[in-house]
N, CA, C and O atoms as a Tinker XYZ file with bonds, in Angstrom:
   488  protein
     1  N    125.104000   23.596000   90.009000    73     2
     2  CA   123.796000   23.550000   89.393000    64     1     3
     3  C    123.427000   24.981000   88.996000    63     2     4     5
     4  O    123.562000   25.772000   89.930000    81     3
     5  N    123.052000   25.448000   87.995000    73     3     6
     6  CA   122.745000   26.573000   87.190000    64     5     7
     7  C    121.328000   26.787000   87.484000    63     6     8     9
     8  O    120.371000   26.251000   86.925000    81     7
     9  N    121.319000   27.920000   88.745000    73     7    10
    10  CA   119.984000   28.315000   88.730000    64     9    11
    11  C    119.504000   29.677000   88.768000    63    10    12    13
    12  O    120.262000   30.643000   88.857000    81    11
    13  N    117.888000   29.775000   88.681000    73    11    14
    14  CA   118.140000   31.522000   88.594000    64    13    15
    15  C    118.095000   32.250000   89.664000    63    14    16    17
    16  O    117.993000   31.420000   90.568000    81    15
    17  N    118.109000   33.569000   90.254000    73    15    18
    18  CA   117.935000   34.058000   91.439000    64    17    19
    19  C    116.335000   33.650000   92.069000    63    18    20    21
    20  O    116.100000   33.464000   93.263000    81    19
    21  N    115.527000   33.582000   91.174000    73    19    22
    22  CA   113.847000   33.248000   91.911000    64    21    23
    23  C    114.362000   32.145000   92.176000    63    22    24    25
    24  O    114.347000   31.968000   93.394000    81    23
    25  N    114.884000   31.184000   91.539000    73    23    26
    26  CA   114.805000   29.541000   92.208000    64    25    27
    27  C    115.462000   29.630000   93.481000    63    26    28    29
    28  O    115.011000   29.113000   94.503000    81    27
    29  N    116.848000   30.483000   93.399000    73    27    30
    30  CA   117.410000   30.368000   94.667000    64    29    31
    31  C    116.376000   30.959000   95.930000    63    30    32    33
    32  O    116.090000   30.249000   96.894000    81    31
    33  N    116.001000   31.992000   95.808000    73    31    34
    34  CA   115.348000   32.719000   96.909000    64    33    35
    35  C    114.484000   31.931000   97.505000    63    34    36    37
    36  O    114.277000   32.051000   98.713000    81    35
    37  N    113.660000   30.730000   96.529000    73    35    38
    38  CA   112.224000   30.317000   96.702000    64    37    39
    39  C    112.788000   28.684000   97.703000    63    38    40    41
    40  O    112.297000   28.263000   98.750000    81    39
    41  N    113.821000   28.154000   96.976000    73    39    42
    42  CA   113.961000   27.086000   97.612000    64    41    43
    43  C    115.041000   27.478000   98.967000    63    42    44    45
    44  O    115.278000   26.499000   99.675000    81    43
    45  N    115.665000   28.695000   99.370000    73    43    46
    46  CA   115.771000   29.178000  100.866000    64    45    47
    47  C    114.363000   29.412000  101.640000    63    46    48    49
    48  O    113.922000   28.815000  102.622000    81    47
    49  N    114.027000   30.042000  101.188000    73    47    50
    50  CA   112.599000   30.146000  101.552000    64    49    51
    51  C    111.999000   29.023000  102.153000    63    50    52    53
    52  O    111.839000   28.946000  103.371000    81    51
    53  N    111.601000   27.997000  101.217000    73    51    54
    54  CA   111.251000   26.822000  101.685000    64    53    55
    55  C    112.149000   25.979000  102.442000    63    54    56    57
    56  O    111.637000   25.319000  103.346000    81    55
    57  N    113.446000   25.872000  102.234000    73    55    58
    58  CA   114.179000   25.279000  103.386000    64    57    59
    59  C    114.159000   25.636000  104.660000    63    58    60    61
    60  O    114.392000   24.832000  105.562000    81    59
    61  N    113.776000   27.325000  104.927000    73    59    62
    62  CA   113.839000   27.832000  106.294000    64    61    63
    63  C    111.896000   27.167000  106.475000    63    62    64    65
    64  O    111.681000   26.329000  107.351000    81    63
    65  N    111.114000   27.491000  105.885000    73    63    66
    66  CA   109.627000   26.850000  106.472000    64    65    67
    67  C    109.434000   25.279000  106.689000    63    66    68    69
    68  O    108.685000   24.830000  107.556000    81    67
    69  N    110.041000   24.640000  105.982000    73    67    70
    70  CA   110.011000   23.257000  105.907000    64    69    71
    71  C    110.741000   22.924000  107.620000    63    70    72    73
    72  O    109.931000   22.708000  108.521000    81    71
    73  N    112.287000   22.906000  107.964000    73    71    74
    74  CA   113.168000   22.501000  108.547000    64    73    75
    75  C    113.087000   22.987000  109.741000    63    74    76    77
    76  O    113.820000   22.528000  110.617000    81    75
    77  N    112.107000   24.098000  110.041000    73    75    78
    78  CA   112.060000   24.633000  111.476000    64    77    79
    79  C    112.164000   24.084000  112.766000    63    78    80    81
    80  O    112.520000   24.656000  113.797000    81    79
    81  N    111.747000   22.686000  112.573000    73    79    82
    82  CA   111.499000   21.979000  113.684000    64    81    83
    83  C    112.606000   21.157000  113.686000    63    82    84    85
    84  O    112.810000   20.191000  112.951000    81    83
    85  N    113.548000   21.753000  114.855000    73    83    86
    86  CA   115.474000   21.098000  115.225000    64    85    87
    87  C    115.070000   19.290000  115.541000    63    86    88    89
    88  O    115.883000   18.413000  115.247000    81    87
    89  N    114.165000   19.081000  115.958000    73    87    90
    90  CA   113.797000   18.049000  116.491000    64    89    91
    91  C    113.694000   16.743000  115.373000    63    90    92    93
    92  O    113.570000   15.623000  115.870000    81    91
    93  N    113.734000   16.838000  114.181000    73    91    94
    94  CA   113.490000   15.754000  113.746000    64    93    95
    95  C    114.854000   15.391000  113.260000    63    94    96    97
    96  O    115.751000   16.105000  112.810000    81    95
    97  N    114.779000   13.941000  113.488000    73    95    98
    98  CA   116.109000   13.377000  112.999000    64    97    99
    99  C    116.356000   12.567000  111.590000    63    98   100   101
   100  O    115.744000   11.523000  111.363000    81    99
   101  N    117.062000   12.984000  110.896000    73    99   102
   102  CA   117.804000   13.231000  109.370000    64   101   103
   103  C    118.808000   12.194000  109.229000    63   102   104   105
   104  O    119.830000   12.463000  109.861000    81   103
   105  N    118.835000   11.257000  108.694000    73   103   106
   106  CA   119.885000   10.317000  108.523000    64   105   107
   107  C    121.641000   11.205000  108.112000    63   106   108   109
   108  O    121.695000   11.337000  106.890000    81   107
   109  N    122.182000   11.443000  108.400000    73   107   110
   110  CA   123.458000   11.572000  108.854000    64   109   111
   111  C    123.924000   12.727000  107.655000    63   110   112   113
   112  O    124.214000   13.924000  107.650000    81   111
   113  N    123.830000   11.774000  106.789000    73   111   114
   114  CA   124.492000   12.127000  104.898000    64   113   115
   115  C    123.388000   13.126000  104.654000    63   114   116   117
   116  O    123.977000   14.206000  104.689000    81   115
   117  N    122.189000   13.345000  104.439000    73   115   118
   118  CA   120.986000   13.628000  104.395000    64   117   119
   119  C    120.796000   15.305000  104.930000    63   118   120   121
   120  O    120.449000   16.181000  104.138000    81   119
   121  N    121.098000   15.596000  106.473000    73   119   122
   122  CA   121.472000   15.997000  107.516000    64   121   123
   123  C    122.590000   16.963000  106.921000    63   122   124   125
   124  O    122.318000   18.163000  106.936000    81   123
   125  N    124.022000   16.504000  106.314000    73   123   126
   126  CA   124.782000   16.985000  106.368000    64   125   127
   127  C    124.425000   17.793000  104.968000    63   126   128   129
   128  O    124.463000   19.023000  104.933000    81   127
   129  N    124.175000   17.218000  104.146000    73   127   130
   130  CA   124.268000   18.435000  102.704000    64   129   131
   131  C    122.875000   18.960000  102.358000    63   130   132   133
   132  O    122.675000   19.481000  101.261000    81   131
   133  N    121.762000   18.814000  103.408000    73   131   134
   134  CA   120.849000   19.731000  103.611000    64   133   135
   135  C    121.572000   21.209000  104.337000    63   134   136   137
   136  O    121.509000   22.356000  103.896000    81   135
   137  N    122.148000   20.792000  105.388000    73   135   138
   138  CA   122.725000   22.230000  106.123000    64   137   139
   139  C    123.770000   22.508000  105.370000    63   138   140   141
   140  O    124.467000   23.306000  105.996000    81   139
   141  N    124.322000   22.212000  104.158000    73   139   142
   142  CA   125.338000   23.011000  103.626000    64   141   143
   143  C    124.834000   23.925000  102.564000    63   142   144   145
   144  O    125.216000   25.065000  102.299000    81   143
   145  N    123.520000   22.911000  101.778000    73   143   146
   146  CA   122.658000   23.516000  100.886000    64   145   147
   147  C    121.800000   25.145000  101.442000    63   146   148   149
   148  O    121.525000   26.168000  100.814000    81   147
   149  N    121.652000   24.865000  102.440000    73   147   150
   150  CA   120.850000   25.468000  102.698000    64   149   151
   151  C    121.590000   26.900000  103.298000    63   150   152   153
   152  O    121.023000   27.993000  103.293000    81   151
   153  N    122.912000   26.668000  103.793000    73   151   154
   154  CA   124.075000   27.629000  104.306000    64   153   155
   155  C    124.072000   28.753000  102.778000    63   154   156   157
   156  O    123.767000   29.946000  102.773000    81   155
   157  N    124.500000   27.928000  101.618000    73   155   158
   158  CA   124.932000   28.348000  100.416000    64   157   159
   159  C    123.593000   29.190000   99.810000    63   158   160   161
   160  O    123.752000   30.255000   99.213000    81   159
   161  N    122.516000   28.707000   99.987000    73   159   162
   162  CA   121.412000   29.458000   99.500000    64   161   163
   163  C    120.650000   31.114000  100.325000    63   162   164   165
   164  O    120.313000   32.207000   99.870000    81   163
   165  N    120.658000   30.523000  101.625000    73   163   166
   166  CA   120.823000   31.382000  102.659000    64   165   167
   167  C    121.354000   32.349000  102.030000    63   166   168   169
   168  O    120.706000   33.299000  101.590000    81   167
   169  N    122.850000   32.179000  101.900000    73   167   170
   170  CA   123.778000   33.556000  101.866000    64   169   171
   171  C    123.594000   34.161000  100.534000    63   170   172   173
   172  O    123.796000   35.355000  100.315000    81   171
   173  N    123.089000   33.058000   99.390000    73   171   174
   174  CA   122.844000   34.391000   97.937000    64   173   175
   175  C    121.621000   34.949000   98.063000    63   174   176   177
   176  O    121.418000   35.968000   97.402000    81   175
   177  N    120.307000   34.316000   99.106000    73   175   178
   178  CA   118.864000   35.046000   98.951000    64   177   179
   179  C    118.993000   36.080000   99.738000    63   178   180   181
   180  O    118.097000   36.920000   99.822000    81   179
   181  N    120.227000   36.169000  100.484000    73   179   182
   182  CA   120.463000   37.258000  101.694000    64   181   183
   183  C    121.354000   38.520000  100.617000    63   182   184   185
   184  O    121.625000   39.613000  101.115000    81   183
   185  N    121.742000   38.203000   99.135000    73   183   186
   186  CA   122.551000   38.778000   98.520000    64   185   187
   187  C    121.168000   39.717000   97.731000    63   186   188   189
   188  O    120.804000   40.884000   97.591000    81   187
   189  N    120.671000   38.111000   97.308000    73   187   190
   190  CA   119.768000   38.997000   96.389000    64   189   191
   191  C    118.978000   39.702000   96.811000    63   190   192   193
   192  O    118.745000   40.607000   96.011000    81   191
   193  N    118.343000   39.772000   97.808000    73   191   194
   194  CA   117.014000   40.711000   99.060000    64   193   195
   195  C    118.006000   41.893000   99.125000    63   194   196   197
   196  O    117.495000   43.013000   99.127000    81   195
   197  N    119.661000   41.785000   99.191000    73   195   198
   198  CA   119.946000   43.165000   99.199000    64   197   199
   199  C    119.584000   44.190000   97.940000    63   198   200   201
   200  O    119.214000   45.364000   97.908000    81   199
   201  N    119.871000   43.165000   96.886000    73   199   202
   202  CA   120.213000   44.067000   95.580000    64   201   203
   203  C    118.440000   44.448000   95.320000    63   202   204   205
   204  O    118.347000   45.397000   94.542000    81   203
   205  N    117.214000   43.983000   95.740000    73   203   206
   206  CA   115.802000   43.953000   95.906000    64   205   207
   207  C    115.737000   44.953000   96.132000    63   206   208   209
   208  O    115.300000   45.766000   95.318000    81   207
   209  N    116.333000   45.426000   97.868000    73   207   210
   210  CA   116.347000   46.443000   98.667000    64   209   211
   211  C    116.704000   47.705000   97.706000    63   210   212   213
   212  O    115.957000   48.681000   97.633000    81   211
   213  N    117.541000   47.626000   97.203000    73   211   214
   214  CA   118.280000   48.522000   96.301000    64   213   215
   215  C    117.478000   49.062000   95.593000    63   214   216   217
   216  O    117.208000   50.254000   95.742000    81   215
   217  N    116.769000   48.107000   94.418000    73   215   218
   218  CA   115.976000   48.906000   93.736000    64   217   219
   219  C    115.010000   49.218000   94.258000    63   218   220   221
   220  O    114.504000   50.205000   93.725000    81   219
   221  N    114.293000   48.703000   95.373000    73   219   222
   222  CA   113.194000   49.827000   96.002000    64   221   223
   223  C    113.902000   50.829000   96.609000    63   222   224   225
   224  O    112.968000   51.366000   97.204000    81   223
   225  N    114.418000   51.174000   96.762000    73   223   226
   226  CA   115.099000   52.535000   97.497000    64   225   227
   227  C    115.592000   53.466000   96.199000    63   226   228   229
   228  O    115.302000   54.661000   96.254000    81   227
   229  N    116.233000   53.034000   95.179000    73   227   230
   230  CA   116.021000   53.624000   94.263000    64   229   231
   231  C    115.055000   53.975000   93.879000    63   230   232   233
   232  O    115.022000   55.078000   93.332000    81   231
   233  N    114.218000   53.424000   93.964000    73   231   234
   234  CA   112.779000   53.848000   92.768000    64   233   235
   235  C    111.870000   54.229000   93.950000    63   234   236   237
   236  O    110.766000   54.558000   93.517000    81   235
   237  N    111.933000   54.289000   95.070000    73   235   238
   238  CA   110.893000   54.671000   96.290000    64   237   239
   239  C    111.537000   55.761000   96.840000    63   238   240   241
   240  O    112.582000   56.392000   96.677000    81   239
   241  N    110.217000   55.772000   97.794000    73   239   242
   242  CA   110.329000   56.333000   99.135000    64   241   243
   243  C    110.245000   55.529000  100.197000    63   242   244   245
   244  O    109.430000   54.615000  100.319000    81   243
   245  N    111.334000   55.943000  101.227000    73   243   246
   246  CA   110.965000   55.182000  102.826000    64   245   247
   247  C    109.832000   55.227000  103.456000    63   246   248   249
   248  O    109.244000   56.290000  103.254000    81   247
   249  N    109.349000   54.583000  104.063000    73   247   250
   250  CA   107.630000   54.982000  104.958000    64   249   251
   251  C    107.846000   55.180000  106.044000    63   250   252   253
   252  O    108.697000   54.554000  106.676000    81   251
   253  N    106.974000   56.295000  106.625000    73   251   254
   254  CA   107.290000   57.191000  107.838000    64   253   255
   255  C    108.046000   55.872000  108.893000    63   254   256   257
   256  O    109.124000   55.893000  109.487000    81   255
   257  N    107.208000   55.010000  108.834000    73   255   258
   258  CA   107.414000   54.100000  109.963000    64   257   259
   259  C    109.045000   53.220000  109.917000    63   258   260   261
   260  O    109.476000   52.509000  110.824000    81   259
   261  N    109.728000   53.515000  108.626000    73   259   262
   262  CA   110.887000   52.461000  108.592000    64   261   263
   263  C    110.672000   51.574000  107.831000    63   262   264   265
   264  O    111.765000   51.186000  107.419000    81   263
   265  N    109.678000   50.873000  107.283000    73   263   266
   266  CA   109.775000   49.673000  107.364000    64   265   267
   267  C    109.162000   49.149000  106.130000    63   266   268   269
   268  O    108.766000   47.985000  106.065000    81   267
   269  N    109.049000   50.214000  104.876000    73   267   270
   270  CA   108.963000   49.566000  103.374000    64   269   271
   271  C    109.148000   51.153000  102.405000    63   270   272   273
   272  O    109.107000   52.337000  102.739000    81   271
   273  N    109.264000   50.770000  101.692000    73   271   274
   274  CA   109.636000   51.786000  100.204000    64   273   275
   275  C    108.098000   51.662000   99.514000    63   274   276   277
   276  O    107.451000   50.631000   99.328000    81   275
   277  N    107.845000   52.620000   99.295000    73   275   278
   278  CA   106.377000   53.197000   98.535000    64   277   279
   279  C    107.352000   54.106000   97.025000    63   278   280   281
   280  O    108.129000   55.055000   96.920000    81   279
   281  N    106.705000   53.110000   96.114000    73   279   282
   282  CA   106.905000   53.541000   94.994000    64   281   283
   283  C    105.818000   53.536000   94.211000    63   282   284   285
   284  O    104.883000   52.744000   94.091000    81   283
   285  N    106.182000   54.876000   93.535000    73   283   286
   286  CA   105.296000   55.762000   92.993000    64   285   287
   287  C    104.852000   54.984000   91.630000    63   286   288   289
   288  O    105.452000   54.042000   91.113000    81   287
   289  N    103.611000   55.630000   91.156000    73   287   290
   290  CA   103.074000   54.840000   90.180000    64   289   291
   291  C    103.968000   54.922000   89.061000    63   290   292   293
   292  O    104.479000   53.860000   88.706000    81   291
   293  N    104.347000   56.273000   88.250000    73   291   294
   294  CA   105.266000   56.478000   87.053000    64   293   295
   295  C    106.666000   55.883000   86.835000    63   294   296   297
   296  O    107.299000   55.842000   85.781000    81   295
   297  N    107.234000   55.154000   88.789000    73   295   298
   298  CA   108.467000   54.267000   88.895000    64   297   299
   299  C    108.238000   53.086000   88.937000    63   298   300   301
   300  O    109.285000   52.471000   88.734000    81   299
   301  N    107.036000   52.152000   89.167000    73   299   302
   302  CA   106.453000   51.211000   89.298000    64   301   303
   303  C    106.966000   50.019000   88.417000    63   302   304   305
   304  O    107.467000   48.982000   88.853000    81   303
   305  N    106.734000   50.378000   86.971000    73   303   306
   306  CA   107.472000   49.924000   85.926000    64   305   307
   307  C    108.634000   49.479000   85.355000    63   306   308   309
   308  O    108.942000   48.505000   84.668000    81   307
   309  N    109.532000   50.984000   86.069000    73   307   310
   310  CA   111.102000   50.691000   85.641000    64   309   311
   311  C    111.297000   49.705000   87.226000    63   310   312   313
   312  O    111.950000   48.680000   87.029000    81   311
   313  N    110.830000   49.892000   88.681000    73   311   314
   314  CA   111.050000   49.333000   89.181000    64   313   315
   315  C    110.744000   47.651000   88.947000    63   314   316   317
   316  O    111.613000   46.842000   89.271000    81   315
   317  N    109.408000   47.187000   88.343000    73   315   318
   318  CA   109.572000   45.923000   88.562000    64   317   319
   319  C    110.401000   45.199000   87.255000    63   318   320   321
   320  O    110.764000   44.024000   87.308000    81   319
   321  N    110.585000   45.866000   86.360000    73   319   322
   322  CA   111.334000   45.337000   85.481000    64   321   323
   323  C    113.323000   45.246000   85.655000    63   322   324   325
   324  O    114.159000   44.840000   84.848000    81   323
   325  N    113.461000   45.738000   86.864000    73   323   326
   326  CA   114.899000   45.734000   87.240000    64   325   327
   327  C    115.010000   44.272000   88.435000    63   326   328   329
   328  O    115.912000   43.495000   88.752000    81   327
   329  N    113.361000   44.481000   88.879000    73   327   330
   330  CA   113.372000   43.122000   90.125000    64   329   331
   331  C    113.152000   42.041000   89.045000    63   330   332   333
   332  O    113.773000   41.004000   89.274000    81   331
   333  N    112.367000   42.049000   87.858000    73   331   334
   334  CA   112.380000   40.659000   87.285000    64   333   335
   335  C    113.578000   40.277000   86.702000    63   334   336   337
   336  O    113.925000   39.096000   86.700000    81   335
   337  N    114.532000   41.544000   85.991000    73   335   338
   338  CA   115.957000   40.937000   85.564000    64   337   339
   339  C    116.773000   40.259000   86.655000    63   338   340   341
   340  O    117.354000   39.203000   86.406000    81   339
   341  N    116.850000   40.944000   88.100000    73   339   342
   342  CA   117.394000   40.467000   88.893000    64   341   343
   343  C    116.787000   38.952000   89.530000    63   342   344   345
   344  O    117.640000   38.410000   90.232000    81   343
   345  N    115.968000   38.458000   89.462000    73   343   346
   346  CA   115.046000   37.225000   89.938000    64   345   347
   347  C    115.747000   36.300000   88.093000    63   346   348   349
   348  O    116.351000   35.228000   88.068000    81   347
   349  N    115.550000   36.775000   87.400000    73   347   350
   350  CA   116.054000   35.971000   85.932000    64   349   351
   351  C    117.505000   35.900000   85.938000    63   350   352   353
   352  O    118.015000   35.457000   84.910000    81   351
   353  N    118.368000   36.291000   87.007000    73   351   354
   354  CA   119.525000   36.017000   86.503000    64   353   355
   355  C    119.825000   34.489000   86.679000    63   354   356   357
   356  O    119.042000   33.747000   87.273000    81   355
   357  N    120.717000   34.166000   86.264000    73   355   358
   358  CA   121.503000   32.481000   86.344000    64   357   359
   359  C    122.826000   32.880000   87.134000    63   358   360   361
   360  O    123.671000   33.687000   86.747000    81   359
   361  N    122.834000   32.224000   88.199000    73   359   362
   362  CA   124.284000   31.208000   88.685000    64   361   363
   363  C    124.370000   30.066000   89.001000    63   362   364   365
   364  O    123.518000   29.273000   89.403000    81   363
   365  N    125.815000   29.933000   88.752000    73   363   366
   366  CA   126.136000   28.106000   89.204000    64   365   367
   367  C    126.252000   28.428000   91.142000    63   366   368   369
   368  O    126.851000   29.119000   91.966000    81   367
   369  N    125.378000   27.535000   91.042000    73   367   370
   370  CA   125.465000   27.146000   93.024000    64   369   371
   371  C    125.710000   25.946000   92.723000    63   370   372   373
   372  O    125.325000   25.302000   91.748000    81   371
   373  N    126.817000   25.439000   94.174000    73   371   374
   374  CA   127.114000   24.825000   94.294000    64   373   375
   375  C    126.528000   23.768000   95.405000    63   374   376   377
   376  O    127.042000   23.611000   96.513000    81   375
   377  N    125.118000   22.918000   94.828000    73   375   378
   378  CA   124.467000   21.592000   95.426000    64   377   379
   379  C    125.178000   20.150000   95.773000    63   378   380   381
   380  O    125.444000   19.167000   95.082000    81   379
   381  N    125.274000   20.320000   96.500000    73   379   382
   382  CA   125.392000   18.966000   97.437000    64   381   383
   383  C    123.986000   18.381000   97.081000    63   382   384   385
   384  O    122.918000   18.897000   97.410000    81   383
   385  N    124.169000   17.010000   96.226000    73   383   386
   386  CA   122.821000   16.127000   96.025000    64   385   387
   387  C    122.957000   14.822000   96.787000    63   386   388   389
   388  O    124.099000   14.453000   97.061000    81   387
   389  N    122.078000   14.194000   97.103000    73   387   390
   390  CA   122.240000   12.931000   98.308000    64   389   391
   391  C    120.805000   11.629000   96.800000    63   390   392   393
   392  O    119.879000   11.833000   96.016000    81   391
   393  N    121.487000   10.678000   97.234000    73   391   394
   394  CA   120.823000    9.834000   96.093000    64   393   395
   395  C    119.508000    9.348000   96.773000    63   394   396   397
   396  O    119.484000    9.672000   97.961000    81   395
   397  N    118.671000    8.826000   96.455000    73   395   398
   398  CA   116.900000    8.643000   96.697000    64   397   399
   399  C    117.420000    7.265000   97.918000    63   398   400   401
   400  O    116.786000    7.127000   98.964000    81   399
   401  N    118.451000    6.479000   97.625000    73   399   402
   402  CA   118.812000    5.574000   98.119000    64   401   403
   403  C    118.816000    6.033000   99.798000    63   402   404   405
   404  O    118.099000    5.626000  100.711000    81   403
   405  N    119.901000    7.024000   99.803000    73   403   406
   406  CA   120.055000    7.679000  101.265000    64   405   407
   407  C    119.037000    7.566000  101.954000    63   406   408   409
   408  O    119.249000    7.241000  103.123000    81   407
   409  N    117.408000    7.801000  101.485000    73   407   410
   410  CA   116.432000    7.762000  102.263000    64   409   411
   411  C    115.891000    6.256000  102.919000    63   410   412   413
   412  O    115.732000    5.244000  102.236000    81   411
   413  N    115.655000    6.348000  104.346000    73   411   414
   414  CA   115.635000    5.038000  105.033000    64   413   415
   415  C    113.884000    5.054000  104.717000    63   414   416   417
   416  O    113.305000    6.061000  104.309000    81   415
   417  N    113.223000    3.777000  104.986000    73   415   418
   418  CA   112.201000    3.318000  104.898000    64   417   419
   419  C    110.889000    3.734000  105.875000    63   418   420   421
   420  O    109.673000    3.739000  105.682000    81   419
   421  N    111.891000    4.136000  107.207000    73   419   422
   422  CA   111.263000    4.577000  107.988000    64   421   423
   423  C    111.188000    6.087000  108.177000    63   422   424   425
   424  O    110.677000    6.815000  109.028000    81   423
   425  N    111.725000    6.238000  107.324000    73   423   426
   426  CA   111.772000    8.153000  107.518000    64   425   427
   427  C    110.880000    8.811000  107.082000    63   426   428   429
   428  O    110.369000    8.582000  105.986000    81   427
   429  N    110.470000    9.903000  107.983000    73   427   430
   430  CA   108.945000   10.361000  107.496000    64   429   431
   431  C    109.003000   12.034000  107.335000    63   430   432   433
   432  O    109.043000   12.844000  108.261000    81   431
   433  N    108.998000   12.302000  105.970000    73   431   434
   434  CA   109.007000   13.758000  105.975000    64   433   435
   435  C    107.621000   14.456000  105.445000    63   434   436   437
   436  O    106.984000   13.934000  104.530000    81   435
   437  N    107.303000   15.356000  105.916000    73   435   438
   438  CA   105.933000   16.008000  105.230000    64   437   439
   439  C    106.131000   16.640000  103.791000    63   438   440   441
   440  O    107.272000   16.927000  103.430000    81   439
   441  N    105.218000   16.827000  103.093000    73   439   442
   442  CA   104.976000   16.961000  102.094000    64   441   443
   443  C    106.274000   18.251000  101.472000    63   442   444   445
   444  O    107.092000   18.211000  100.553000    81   443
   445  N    105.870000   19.460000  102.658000    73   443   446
   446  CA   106.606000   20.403000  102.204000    64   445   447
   447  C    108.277000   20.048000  102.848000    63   446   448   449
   448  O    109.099000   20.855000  102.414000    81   447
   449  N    108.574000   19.511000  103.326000    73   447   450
   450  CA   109.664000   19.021000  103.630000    64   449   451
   451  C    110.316000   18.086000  102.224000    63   450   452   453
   452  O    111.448000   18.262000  101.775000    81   451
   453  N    109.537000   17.305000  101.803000    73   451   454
   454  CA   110.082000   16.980000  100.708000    64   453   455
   455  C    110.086000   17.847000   99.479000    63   454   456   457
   456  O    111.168000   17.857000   98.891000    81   455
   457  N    109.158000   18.554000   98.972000    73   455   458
   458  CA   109.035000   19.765000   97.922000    64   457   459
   459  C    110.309000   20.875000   98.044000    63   458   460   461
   460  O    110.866000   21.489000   97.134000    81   459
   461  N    110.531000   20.902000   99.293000    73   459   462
   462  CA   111.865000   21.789000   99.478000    64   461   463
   463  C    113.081000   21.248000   99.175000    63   462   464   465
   464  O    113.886000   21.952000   98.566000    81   463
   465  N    113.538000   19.473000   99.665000    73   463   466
   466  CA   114.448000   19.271000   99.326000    64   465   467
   467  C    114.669000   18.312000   98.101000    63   466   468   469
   468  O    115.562000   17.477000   97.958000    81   467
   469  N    113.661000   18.629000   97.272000    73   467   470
   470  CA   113.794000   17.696000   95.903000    64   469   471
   471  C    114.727000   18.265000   94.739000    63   470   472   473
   472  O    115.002000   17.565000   93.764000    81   471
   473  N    115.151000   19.436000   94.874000    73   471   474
   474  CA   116.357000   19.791000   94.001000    64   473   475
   475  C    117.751000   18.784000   94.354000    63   474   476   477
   476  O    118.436000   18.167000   93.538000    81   475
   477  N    117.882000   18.838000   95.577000    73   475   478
   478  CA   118.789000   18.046000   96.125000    64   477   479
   479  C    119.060000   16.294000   95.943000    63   478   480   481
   480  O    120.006000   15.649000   96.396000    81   479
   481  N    118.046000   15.862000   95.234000    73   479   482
   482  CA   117.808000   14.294000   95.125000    64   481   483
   483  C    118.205000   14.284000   93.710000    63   482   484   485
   484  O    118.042000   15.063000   92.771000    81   483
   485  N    118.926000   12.857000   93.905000    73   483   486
   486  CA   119.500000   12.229000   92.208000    64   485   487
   487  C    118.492000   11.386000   92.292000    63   486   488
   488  O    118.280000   10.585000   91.381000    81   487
């Protein structure tokens, strides 16, 4: 599936807020290519937060404390226009989709639980 780096980041994102709770039980098929989806996305939003990192460190400064890049007003610009090319890029990821069928009658997911895994549904 051909998506861009924001889509990827946003729907890891939401897979880690949605799924937090180990406790609920996932019909089998369901279960299985959610945690593969979510393995595969994981590891490019963990790619792309590096290359993020990058250009704030390029275009910043570290803060006394460690723990963010302060960039200056006159870099501000070239910086966010290197984070929006990088958020606009396209790759093919490779989705595991599960059909609407898979879902049992009794299964109850919350709202954001489903919003997260609706890329995944035929």
């Amino acid at each position: 599936m051909l998506m861009k780096n924001s889509e990827i980041y946003n729907y890891a994102q939401a897979l880690i807020e949605a799924f937090q709770d180990n406790t609920q039980r996932l019909p089998v098929k369901i279960n299985f290519y959610l945690q593969k989806n979510k393995r595969v996305l994981l590891d490019l939003s963990q790619d792309i937060e590096h290359s993020r990192m990058d250009i704030a460190q390029n275009y910043g400064t570290l803060t006394e404390d460690g723990t963010a890049y302060n960039i200056s007003d006159e870099n501000i610009s070239a910086a966010n226009n290197e984070i929006t090319e990088l958020f606009n890029i396209e790759q093919d990821v490779p989705i595991y989709k599960v059909s609407i069928d898979s879902f049992s009658d009794d299964l109850t997911l919350t709202t954001a639980q489903m919003e997260a895994i609706m890329f995944m549904i035929d």
